[in-house]
N, C-alpha and C positions, 0 to 999 in steps of 0.2 A: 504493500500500500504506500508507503514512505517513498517509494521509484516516484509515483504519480507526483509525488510534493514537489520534487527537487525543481522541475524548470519552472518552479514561481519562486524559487531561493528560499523554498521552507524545510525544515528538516524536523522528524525527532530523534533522541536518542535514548534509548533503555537496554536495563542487564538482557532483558530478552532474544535484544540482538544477535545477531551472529559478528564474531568478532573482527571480520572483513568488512562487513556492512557499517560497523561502529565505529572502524577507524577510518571508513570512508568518508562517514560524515564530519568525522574531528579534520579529516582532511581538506574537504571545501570548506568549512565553516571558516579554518585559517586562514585560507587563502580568500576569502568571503565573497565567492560563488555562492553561500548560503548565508541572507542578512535575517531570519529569525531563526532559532534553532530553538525547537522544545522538549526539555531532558525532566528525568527523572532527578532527586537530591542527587544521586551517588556522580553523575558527570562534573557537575560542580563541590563536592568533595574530594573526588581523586584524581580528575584530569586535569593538569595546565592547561586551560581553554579560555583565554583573554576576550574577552568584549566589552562593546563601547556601554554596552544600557545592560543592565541586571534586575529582570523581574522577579522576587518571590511569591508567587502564588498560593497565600498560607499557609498559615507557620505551625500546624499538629502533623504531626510526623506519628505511624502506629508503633510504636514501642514493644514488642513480643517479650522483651523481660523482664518487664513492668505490667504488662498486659492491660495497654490501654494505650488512649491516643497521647502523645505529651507535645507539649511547646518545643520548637526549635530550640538550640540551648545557645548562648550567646556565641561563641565558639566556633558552631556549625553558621550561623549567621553571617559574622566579620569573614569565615571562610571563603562564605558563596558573595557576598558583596564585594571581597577583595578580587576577584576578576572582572569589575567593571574598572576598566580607565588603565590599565597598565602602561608603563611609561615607554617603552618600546612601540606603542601601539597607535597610544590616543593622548591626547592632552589633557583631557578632564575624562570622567566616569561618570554613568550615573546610577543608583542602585534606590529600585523601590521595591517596597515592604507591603503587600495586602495581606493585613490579618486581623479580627476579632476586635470591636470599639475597647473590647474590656482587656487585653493587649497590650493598646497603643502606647499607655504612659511606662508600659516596663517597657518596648524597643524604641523607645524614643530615650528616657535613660539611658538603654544600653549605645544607644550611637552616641549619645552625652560623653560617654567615659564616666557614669557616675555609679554605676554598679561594680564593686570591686568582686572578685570571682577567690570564691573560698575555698578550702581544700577537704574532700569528702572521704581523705584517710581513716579519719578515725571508727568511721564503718567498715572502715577493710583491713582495718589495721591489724587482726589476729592470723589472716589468711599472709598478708603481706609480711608478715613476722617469722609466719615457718618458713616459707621462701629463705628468707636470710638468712636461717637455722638449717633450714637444708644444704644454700650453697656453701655454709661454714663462714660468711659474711661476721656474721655475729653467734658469738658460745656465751655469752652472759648476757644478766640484765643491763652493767651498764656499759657494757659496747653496744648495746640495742640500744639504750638511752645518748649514745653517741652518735647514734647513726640516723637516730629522730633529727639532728642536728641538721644531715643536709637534705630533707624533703619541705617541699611547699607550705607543709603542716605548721614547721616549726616557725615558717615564715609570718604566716598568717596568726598563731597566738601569739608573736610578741605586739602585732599590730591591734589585731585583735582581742583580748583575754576572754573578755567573758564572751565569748561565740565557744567558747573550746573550755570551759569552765574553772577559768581562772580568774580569781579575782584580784584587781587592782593591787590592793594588800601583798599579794604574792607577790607579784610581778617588782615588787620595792625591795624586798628582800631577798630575790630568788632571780634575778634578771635575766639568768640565762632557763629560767623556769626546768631546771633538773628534778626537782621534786616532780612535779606535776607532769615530767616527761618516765622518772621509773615509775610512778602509779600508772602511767598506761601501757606500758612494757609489761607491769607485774600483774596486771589483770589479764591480760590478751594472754602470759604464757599459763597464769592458772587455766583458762580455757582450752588452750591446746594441750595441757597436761590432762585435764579432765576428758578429753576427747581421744587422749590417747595417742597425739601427734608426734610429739615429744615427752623427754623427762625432766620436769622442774624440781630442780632443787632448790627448795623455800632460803634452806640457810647460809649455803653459799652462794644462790642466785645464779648458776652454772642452766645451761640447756644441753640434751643430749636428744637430737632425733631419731625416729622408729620408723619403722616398714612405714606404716601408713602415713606419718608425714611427707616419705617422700615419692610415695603414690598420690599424697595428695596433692604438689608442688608440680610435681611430672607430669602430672593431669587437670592442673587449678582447678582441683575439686575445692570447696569450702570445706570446712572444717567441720558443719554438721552437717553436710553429706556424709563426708568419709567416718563419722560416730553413728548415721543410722545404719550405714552398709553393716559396721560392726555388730550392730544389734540385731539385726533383721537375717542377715544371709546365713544359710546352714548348710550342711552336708549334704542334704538332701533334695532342697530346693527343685523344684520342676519349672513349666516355662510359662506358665498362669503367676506365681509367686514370682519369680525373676521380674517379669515384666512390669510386675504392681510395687517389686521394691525400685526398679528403676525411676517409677513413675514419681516417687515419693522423694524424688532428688530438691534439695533445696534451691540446686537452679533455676527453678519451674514454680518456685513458691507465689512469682506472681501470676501467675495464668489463671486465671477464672475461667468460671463456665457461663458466657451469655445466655439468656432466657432464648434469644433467635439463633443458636448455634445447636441446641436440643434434638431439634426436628432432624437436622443431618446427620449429629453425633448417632442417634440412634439407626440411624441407616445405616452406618458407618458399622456400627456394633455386629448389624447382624451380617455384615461379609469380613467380618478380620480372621483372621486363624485361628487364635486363640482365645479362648470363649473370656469371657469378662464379667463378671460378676456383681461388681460394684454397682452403687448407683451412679446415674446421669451425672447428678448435683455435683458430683465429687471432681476437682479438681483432677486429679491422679486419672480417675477415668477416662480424662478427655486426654491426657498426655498419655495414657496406653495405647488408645482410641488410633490418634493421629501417629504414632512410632508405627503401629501397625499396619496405616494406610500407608503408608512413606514405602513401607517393606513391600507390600503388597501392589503397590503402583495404583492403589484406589483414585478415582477424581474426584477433584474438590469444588466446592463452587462457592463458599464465603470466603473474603478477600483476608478479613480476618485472621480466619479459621487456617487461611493456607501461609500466614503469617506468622503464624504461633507454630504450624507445623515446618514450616523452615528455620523457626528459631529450635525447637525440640531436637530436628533430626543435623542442625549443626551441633550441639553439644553430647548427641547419643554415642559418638565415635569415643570422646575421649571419657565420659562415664563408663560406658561399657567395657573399657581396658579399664579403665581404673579397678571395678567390681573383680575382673577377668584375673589383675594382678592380686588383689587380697586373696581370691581362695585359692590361687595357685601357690601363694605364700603360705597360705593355713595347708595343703595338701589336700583338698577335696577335687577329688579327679572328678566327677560328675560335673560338678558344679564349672568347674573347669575346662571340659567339652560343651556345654551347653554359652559361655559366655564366649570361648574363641570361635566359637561358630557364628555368634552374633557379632564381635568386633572383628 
């Protein structure tokens, strides 16, 4: 269809493309044989593709691991407005924004320079910690409190205090804020001990990594994934139970079940392999549901739905070796043929 476009200098481009076809049109667009070109986010994310004018045609982008639609995030914004006007190019740029009245006054700040961008470490900070335990980065607490030193985090609490729970008080006594960086070392390794990642020694503060830490690291599993696997997988395990502990991976904790996604999930149900037992409602049931269409090559038809199933079956790869590598470490041969047959 897009052939028919080109002799008016119109083009689109998307992942759908064939890769001939997509660099064909980065090719005229350069040379601007083509003066409008209408792409998906991902051209203006990952291709140098300079132009005079930059349309964004709003700003909710579907999020599959948050599972819902979200706001551009400022980042992706300055990205895709930063190819209008390149100085190779053009003299001036110009880049317009249509999105939502209720919107407006946050990307109008953000083209302000008036929103400072924070750092979302300390939500990741227990996964990001065995990393560093794993590569041997950091063996105690306070070379882990050393190494808080050169991330964005550490940037942003002195700027900051109380956004990161520090209060002023501290910050007069404490300026390089050490105290308030081992309490978050020393809680993040109590978790990874409790998960069984590592070994915390409370009294000399030393770390020592385990199998599963560095299954987990190998595979950025989180840290309560790799504590349910521990709990749930057994010797015995068959392909109804695999499938329902896969499903219960905490990478998938945001995916809900729409009220309008019901009607097909249960279509869905009655052609997968493996029978499924659960209810509709269930979260886990809709991530067996769509692993099992992915497997099966079923068609989908909510844009959604086939969303959430390309977010599920790009993380099934390295979950599925993860699980594959635990009981091959515990020595459960079953269980062991049943998950290298699925990774």
């Amino acid at each position: 269809m897009y052939y028919n476009l080109l002799p008016y200098s119109f083009a689109i481009h998307h992942a759908g493309m064939s890769r001939a076809d997509r660099e064909l049109v980065e090719d005229l667009f350069r040379k601007r044989h083509i003066q409008v070109l209408v792409s998906t986010a991902t051209l203006a994310w990952g291709v140098n593709l300079p132009a005079h004018t930059v349309i964004i045609k709003g700003t909710q982008i579907y999020n599959p691991e948050k599972g819902r639609w979200t706001e551009l995030s400022a980042l992706d914004v300055m990205q895709m407005l930063g190819r209008a006007g390149r100085p190779q190019y053009d003299k001036i740029g110009q880049g317009i924004l249509i999105t939502n009245h209720n919107e407006l006054q946050y990307y109008l700040s953000l083209m302000n320079q008036q929103l400072p961008i924070e750092s979302q470490m300390i939500s990741k900070l227990i996964d990001n910690l065995n990393a560093e335990i794993v590569l041997g980065t950091v063996q105690n607490i306070h070379e882990a409190a050393e190494w808080l030193c050169y991330t964005y985090l550490y940037i942003r609490m002195k700027k900051q205090p109380q956004l990161y729970g520090v209060s002023n008080e501290s910050l007069l006594t404490d300026n390089t804020l050490l105290q308030r960086r081992l309490d978050l070392i020393h809680s993040a390794a109590i978790q990874l001990d409790k998960s069984h990642l590592i070994h915390y020694d409370r009294k000399t503060g030393n770390f020592q990594m385990t199998d599963h830490g560095r299954i987990a690291s190998h595979y950025y599993c989180s840290h309560e994934t790799i504590a349910m696997y521990n709990k749930l997988l057994q010797p015995t395990l068959n392909d109804i139970e695999l499938f329902r502990i896969f499903s219960l991976s905490s990478e998938f904790r945001h995916i809900i079940v729409r009220e309008e996604e019901k009607f097909e999930l249960k279509k869905l149900i009655e052609h997968v392999p493996i029978p499924i037992k659960e209810n509709i409602d269930e979260p886990s049931t809709k991530i067996n549901v769509l692993l099992q269409a992915y497997i099966s090559q079923l068609k989908l038809d909510g844009l959604a739905l086939m969303a959430d199933m390309i977010y599920i079956t790009q993380n099934a790869g390295r979950l599925i070796r993860a699980i594959f590598e635990i009981v091959l470490q515990k020595q459960w041969a079953r269980c062991v043929d049943k998950t290298l047959n699925l990774a």
